[in-house]
C-alpha positions as CSV (number, residue, x, y, z in Angstrom):
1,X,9.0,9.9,-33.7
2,X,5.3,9.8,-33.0
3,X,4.8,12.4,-35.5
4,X,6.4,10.7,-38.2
5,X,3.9,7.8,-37.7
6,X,0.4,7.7,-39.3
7,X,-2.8,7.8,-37.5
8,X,-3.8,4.2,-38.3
9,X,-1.0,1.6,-37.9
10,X,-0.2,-1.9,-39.3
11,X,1.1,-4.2,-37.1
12,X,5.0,-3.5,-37.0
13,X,4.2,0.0,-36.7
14,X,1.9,-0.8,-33.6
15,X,4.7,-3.9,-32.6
16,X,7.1,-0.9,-32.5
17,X,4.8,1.8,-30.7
18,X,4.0,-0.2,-28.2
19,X,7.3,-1.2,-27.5
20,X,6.5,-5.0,-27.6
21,X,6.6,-8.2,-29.7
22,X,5.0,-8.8,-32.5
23,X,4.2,-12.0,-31.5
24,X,2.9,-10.5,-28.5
25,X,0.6,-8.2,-30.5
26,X,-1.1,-10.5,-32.9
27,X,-1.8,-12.8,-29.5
28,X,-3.1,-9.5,-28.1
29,X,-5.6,-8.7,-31.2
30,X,-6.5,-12.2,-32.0
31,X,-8.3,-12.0,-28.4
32,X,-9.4,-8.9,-28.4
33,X,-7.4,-7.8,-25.5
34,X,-6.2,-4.9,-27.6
35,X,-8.8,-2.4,-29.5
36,X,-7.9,-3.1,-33.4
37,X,-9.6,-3.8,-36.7
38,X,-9.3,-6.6,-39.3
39,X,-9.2,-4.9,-42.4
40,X,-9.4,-8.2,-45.0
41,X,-6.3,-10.2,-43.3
42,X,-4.5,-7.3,-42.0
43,X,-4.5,-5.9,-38.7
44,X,-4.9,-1.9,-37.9
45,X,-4.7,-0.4,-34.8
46,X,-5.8,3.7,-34.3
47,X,-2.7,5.4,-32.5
48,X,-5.1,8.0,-31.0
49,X,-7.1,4.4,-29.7
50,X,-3.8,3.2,-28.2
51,X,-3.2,6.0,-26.5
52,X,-6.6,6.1,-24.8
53,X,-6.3,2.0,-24.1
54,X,-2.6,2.5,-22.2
55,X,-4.0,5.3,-20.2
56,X,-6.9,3.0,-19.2
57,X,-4.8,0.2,-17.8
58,X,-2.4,2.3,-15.0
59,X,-1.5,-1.3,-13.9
60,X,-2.2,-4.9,-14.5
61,X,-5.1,-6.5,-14.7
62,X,-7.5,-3.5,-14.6
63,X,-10.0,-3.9,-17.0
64,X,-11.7,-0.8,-18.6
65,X,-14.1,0.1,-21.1
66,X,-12.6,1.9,-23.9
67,X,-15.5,3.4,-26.5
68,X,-17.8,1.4,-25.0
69,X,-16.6,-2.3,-25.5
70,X,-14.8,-3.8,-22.1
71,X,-11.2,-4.5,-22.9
72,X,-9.1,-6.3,-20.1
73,X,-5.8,-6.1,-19.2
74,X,-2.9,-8.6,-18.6
């Protein structure tokens, strides 16, 4: 499946990555709990920067730094 996705995601392809709710997501980006991009009104997310953010947070409420910028978890 992973393969089959593209390297930079919208949100539904993120939504569905991720394994949670959109709703959940766009909370998620709109406070910068989650490393993503506004490109014009649209949301994009770097699978390869996903990857390295879920392997940052082994459980909740860890916060890490992810490329420089200090992201926190739930």
């Amino acid at each position: 499946m992973h393969d089959q996705l593209p390297e930079v995601l919208n949100v539904h392809e993120a939504s569905a990555y991720l394994r949670i709710p959109l709703r959940s997501l766009y909370k998620l980006a709109q406070e910068r709990r989650i490393p993503c991009q506004k490109v014009g009104r649209h949301w994009r997310f770097r699978r390869q920067t996903l990857d390295r953010w879920l392997d940052a947070y082994p459980q909740a409420g860890i916060s890490a730094k992810i490329d420089g910028v200090e992201q926190t978890g739930d």
